[in-house]
Backbone as CSV, one residue per row, in Angstrom:
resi,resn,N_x,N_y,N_z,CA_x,CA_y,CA_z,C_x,C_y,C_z
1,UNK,0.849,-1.173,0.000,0.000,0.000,0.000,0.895,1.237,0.000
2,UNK,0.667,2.178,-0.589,0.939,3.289,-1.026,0.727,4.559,-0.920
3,UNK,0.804,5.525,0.331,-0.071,6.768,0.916,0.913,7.949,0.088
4,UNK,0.147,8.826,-0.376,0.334,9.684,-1.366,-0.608,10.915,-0.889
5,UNK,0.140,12.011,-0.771,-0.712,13.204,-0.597,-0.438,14.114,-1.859
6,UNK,-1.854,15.033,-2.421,-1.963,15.639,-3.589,-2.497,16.675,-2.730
7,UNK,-1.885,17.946,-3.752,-1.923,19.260,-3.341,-2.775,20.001,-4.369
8,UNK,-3.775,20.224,-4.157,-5.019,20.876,-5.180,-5.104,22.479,-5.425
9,UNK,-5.009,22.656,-6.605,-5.240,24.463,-6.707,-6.406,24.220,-7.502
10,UNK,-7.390,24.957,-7.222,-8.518,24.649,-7.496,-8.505,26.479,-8.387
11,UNK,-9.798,26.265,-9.364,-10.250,27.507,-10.196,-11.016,28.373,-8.818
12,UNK,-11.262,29.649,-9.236,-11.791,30.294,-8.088,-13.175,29.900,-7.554
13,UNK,-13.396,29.783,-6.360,-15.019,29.232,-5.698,-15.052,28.092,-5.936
14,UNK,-14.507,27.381,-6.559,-14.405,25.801,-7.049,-14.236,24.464,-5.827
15,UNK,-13.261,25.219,-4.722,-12.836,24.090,-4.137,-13.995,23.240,-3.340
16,UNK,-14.812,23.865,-3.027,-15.723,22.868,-2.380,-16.179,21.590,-3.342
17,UNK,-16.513,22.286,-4.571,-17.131,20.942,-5.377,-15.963,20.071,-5.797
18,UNK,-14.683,20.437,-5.918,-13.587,19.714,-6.095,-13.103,18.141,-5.052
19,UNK,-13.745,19.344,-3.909,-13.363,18.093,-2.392,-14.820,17.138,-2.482
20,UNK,-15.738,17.547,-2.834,-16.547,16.587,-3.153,-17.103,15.685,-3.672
21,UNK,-16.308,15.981,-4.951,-16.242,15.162,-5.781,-15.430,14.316,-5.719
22,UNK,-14.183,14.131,-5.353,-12.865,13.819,-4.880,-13.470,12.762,-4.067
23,UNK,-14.295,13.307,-3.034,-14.409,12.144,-1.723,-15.292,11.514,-2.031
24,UNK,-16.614,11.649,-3.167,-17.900,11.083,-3.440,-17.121,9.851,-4.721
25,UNK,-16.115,10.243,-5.092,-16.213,9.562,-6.517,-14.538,8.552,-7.083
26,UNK,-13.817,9.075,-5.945,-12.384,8.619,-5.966,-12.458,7.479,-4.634
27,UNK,-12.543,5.733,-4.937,-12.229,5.528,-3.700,-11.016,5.438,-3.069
28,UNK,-9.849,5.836,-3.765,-8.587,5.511,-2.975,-8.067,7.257,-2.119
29,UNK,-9.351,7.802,-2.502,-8.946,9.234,-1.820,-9.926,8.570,-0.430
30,UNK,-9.115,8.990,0.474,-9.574,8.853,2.421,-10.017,9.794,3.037
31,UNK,-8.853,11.492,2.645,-9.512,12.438,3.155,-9.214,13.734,2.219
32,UNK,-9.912,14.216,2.534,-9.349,15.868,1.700,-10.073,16.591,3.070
33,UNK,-8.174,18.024,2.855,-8.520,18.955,3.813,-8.386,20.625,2.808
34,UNK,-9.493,21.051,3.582,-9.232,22.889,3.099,-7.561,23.071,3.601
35,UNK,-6.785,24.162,3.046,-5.403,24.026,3.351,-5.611,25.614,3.278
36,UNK,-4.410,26.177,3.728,-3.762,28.138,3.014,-2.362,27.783,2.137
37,UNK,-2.316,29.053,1.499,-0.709,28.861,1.046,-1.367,28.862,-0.394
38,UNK,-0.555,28.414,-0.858,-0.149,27.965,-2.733,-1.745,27.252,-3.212
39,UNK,-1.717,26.133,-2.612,-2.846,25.413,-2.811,-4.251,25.451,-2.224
40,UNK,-5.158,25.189,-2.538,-6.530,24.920,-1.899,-6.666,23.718,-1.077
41,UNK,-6.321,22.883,-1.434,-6.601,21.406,-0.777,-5.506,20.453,-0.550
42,UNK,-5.620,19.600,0.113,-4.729,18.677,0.299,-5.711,16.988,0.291
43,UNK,-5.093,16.427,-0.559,-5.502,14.889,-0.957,-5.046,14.182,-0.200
44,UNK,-5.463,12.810,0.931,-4.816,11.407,1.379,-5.210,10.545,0.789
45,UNK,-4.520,9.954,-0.099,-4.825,9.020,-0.840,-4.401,7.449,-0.506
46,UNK,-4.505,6.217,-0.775,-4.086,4.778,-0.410,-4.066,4.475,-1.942
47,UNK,-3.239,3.777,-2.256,-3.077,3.244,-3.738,-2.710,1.545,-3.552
48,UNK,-3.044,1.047,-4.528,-2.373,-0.472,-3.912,-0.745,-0.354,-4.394
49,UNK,0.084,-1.281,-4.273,1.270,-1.651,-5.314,1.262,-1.494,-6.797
50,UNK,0.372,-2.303,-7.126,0.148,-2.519,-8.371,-0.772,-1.110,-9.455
51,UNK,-0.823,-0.437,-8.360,-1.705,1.097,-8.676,-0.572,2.476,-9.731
52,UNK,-0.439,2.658,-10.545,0.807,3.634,-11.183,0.317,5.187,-10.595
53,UNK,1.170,5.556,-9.886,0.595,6.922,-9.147,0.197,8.053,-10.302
54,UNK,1.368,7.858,-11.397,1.140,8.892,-12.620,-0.007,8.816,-12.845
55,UNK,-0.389,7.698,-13.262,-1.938,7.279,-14.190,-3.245,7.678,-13.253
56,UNK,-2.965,7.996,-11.976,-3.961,8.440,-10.949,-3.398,10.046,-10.710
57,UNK,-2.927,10.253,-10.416,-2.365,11.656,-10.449,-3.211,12.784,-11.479
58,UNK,-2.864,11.879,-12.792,-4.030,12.764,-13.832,-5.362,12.121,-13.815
59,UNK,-5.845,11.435,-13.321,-7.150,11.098,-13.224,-7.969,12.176,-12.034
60,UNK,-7.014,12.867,-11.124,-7.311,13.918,-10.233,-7.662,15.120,-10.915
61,UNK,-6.078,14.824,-11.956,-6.420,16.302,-12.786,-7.267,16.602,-13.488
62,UNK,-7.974,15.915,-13.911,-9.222,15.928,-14.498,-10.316,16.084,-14.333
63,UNK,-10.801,16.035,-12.708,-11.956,16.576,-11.912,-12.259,17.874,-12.104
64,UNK,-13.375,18.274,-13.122,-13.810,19.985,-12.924,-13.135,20.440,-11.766
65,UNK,-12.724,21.828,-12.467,-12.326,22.512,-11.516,-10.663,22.870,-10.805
66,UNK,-10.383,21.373,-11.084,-8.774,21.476,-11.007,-8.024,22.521,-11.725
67,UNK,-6.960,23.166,-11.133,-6.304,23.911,-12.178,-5.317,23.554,-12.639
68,UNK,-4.605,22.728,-11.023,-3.036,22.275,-10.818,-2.634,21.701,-9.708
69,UNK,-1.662,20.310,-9.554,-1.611,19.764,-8.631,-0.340,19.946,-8.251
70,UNK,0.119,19.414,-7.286,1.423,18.918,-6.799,1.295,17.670,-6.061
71,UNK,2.471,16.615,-6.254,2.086,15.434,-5.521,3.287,14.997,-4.817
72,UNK,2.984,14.996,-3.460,4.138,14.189,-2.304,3.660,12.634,-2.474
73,UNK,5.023,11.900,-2.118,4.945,10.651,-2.423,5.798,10.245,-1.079
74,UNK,4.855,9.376,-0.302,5.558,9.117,1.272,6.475,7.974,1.465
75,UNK,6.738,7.944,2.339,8.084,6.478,2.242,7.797,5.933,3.795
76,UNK,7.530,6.335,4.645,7.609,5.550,5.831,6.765,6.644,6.791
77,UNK,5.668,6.013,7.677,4.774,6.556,8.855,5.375,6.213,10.245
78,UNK,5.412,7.309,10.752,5.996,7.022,12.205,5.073,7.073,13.447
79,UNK,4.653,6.848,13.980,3.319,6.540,15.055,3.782,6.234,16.546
C-alpha cells in the first residue's frame, strides 16, 4: 500500500465541489482537507502496489475545476 498526498489548486469558488467530488467519486482518496498557502486542498490518498501513481495523479487532474496539482509521495509513517 501506497499513501500519497496531492496538493489541489482549485479555479476560483471551485474548491468545495472539487473536495466533493474527490471524496464522493475517488475511492482511494480517504480524506481531503481545506489548506492556506499555494494550494486549496490537500488529498490522502491509499493506492495499492500494483496502482501507477502517474496514471492516478491525472485522473485527479481531471476533476472539474482542477487547475493544478502537486504530488508528495511518502516512504515511511511514524506513530
Amino acid at each position: 500500500m501506497q499513501t500519497i498526498f496531492i496538493m489541489v489548486k482549485c479555479e476560483l469558488g471551485r474548491a468545495y465541489e472539487v473536495a466533493d467530488e474527490a471524496v464522493q467519486n475517488i475511492e482511494q482518496v480517504s480524506e481531503v482537507y481545506s489548506i492556506s498557502g499555494q494550494y486549496d486542498l490537500m488529498m490522502k490518498c491509499y493506492l495499492t502496489d500494483e496502482q501507477d501513481i502517474g496514471h492516478f495523479v491525472m485522473g485527479v487532474q481531471k476533476l472539474p475545476g482542477v487547475k493544478d496539482t502537486f504530488t508528495l509521495i511518502t516512504f515511511k509513517a511514524f506513530s
